[in-house]
C-alpha positions in Angstrom: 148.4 220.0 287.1 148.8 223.2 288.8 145.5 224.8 289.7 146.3 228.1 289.3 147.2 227.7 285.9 145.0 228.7 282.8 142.8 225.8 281.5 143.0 224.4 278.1 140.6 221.5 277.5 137.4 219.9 279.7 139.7 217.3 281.1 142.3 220.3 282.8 138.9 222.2 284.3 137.8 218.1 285.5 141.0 217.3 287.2 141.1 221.0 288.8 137.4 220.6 290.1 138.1 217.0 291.6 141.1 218.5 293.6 138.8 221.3 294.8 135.8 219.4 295.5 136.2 218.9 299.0 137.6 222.6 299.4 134.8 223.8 297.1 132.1 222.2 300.0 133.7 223.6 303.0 133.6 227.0 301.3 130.0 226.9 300.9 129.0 225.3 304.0 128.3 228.1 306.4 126.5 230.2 303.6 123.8 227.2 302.9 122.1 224.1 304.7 124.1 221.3 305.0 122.0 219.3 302.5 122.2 221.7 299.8 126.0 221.9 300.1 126.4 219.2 297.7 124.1 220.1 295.0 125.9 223.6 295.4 129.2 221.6 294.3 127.8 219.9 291.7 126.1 222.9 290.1 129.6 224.8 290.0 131.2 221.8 288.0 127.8 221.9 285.7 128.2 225.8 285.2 132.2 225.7 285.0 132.0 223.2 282.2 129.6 225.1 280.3 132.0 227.9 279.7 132.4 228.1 276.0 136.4 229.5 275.9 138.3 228.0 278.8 141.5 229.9 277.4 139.5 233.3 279.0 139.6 231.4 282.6 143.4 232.3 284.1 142.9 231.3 287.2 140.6 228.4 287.3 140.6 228.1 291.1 139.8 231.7 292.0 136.9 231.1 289.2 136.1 228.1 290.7 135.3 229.3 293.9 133.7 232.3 293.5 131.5 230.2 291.1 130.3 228.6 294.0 130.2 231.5 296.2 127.9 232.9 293.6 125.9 229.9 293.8 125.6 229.8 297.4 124.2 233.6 297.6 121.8 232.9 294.5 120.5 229.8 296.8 120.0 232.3 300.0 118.3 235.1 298.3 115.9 232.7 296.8 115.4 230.7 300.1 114.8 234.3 301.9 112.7 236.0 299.2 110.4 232.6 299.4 110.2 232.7 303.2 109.8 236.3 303.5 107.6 237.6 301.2 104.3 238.9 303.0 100.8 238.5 301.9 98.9 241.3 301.0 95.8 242.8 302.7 94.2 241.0 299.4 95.7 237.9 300.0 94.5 237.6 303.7 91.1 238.3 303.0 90.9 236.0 300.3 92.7 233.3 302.6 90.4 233.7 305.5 87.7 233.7 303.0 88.4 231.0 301.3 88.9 228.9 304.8 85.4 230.5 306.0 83.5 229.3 302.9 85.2 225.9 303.3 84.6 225.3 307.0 81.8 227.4 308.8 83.1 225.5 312.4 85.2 228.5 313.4 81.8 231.2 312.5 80.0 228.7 314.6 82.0 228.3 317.5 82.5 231.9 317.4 78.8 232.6 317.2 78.1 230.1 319.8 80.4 231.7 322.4 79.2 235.6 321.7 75.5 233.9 322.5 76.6 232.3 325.7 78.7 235.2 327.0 75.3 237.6 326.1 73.1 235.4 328.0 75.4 235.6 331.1 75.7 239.6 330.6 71.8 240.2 330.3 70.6 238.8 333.9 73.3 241.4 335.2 71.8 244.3 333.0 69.0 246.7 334.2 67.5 248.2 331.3 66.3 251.5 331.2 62.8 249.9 330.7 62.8 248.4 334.0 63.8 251.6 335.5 60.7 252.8 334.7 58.8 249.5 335.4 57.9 248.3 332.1 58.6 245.1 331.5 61.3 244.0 328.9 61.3 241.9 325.7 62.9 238.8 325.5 65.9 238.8 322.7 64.7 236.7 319.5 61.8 235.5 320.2 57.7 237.3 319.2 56.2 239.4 321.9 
């Protein structure tokens, strides 16, 4: 059968597919991963024989591929709009949030290291109290 001609029945669009089918996977290869070339291929056969009036397809080729084309842009734009969508300011704070309330190790650690690096600042520090000879409190603790 020649594939440029217009298809007639389910068994014309099978035999035009399964002459494509390698062609059909090369076309598609750069545009998506290697592992979803085939499922790109196999979803243009799917869509292709779900067309309800084959008469209206003229050159089934031409359909053919741009079928797939189509498919293969579809599966980009929803791979990029999943990897690129950002989380809002809302969406950050509830994330940290949520990771604070489940583990308090990172407020800890934190906590623990803004103690030590005071305690090494304060022997360094003359307060204006010991200017004037007074003598100074000690941080957290009663007088």
């Amino acid at each position: 059968m020649d594939e440029d001609q217009p298809v007639n029945s389910k068994d014309s669009i099978h035999s035009v597919f399964m002459a494509l089918r390698s062609s059909l996977a090369r076309a598609v290869m750069g545009m998506v991963p290697p592992r979803e070339v085939e499922d790109i291929v196999q979803e243009t056969y799917v869509r292709v024989c779900q067309v309800k009036d084959w008469d209206q397809i003229r050159q089934p080729r031409s359909y053919l591929f741009r079928t797939a084309r189509n498919l293969a842009l579809d599966y980009r734009k929803r791979f990029e709009t999943k990897y690129t969508d950002s989380i809002d300011d809302e969406g950050v704070e509830a994330l940290v949030d949520g990771l604070n309330v489940a583990d308090g190790t990172f407020e800890q650690a934190a906590s623990n290291q803004e103690f030590a690096i005071f305690c090494e600042a304060v022997p360094n520090l003359v307060a204006p109290s010991q200017e004037r000879g007074l003598k100074p409190r000690t941080v957290g603790r009663a007088s």
